[in-house]
N, C-alpha and C positions, 0 to 999 in steps of 0.2 A: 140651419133652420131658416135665418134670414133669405140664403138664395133659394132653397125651397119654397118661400114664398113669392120673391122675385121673380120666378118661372112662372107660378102660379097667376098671378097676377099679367103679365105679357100675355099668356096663353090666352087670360079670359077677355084682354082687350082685343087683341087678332079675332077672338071669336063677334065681338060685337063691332068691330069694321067690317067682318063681312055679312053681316046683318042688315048694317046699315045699307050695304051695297046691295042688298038683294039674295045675297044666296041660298039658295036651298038646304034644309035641315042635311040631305046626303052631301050634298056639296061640302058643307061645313067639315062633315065625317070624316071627310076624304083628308082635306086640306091639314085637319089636325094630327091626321092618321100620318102623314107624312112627316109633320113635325116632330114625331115620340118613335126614338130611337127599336130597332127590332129588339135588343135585349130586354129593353122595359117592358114592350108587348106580351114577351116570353114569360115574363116575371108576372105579369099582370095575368095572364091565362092561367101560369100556375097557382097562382095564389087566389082566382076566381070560385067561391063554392059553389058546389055540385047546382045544378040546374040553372048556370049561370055561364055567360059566353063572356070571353075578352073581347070581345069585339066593339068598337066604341062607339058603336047604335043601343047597346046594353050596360052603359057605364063600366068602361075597367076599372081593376082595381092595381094601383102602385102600392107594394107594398118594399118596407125596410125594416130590418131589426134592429131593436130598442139597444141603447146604450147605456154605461155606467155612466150616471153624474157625477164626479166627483172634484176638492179640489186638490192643494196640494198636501204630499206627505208633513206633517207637523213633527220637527224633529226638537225634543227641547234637549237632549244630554246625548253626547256623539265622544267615544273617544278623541285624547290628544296625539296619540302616538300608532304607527300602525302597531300587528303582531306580532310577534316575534316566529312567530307559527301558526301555520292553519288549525285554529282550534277544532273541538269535539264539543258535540253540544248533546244537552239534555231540555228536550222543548215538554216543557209542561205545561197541561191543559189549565185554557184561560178560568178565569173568576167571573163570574154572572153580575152585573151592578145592575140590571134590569129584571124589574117585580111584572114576572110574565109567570105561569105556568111551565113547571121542569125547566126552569132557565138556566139548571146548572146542566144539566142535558146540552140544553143549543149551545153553550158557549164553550162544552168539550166538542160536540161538532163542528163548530165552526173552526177551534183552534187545530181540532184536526185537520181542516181542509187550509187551514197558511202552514201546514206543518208540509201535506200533499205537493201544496206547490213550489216550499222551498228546494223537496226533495227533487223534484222536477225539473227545477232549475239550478240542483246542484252549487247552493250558496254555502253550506260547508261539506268537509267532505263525509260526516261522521254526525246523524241528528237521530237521533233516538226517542219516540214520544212516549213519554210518561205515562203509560197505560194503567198501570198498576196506583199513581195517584191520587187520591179523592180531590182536592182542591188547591189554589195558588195563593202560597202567600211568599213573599222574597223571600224569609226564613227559612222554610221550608223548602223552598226549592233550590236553596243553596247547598241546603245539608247534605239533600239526596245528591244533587249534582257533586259533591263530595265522596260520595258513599259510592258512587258509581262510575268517578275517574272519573269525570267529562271538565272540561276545562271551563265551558260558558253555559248560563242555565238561562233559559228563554221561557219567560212566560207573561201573562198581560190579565186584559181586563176587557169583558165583551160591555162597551158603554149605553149604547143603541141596540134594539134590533125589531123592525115589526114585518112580517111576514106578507104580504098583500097578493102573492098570488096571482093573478092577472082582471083580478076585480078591482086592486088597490094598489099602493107603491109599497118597494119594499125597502127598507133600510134598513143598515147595517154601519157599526161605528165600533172602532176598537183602538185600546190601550196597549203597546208592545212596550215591554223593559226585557233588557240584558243583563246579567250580571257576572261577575268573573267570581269562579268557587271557588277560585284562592285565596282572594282577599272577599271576597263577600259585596266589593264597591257595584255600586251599576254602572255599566260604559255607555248603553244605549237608552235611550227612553224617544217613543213617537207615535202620535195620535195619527189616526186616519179614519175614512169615515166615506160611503159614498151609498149613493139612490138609483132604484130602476123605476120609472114611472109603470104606467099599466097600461095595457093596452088603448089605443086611441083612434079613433076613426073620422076623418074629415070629410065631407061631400062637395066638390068642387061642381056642381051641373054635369060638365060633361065625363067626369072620372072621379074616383074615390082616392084617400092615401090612408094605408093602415100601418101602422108601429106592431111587429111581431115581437112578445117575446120569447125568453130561452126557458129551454123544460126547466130548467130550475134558476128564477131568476137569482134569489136567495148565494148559489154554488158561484154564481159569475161574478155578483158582485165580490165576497169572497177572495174569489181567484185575481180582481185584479187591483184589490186592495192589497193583498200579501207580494203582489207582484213587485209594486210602488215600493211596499218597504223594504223589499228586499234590496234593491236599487241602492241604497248608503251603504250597505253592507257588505254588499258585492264591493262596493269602489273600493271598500276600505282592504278589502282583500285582496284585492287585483293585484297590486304588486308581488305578494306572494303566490298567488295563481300564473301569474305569467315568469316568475324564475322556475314552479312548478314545472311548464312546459316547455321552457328554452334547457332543463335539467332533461325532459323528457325526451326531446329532440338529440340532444348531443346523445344520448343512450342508445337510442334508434343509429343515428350515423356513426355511433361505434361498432356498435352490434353488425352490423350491415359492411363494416369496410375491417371487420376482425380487430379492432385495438381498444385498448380500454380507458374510455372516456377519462379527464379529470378535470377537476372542478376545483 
């Protein structure tokens, strides 16, 4: 943002030195027109609405898609030890702590969609979503992750959430715990939490800058909040993931050369 306006700011001085010097309004045009790269142009046409020209006698438009703000993943409870195995997991839909409308609704949606992008990103190999559960409580979701052989039972707590659409900001803030079904202890617990502002449009004289967002800002925030937490969990696996596929590899190069791997 700072160098965004750093350019900004250059651009409009260059515009008032040749002012001062005399140039003509097309003149100006020209001179600017040379300074803003041909893919901005391209971006600027596109992003121009209907009965409006890129052309910078008609102010262009610069446009960018909006981002997630957010800060770091808050981990307060992490395992000591790795696993012993790539566990199975039972992700059960988060618990509402926000007094909205259907809130127990949006905080199974949402835990649907970190459950989407773990499965995406393949952080175990076996996640199963609790479809058939009404609500989370550690108890409960120990029992069934008992009841259903899964070895770790994942569920949380939707803290934040308000909706804005692209008239207003959206936020979203969530609670994750682990727990192991053997013993009932929790290995994981981590808060996260991040915002998409709403669309924004500045008028610089000669050019405009607009912040696009995404059809569903609500999904993106989401997606890379679950992404973040996933990131401790992965590490914590990784060792077992990568004897996974040096076991994988030597299987391949036996298969391939007729002898039978040993390990």
């Amino acid at each position: 943002m700072y160098r965004y306006f750093q350019h900004s700011v250059i651009m409009m001085f260059f515009v008032s030195v040749l002012l001062l010097g005399g140039c003509s309004a097309a003149g100006i045009a020209d001179s600017v027109s040379g300074m803003i790269p041909d893919g901005v142009k391209e971006s600027a046409s596109r992003a121009t609405p209907d009965g409006l020209s890129g052309a910078l006698t008609s102010q262009p438009q610069v446009v960018w898609d909006q981002w997630v703000r957010k800060s770091a993943v808050q981990v307060y409870v992490r395992p000591k030890s790795e696993p012993a195995m790539e566990p199975t997991v039972l992700f059960f839909p988060f618990q509402s702590k926000i007094d909205i409308p259907q809130g127990r609704h949006i905080s199974r949606e949402l835990s649907r969609m970190v459950w989407q992008t773990w499965l995406a990103e393949e952080v175990f190999p076996v996640v199963e979503f609790a479809e058939y559960a009404d609500y989370y409580t550690p108890q409960r979701a120990v029992a069934l992750a008992r009841q259903r052989g899964a070895d770790l039972v994942v569920g949380g707590y939707v803290t934040n959430y308000m909706a804005g659409g692209t008239v207003s900001d959206t936020y979203v803030a969530m609670q994750l715990e682990v727990y192991d079904a053997a013993s009932g202890s929790m290995i994981w617990s981590m808060a996260h939490a991040g915002m998409m502002q709403s669309e924004l449009t500045r008028d610089y004289i000669l050019f405009s800058a607009r912040t696009r967002l995404p059809s569903d800002p609500t999904g993106a925030i989401v997606q890379v909040l679950s992404h973040d937490m996933a990131a401790p969990m992965l590490a914590w696996l990784e060792p077992l993931k990568e004897e996974a596929r040096k076991e994988e590899a030597a299987e391949a190069a036996a298969a391939k050369s007729g002898e039978t791997p040993s390990f």
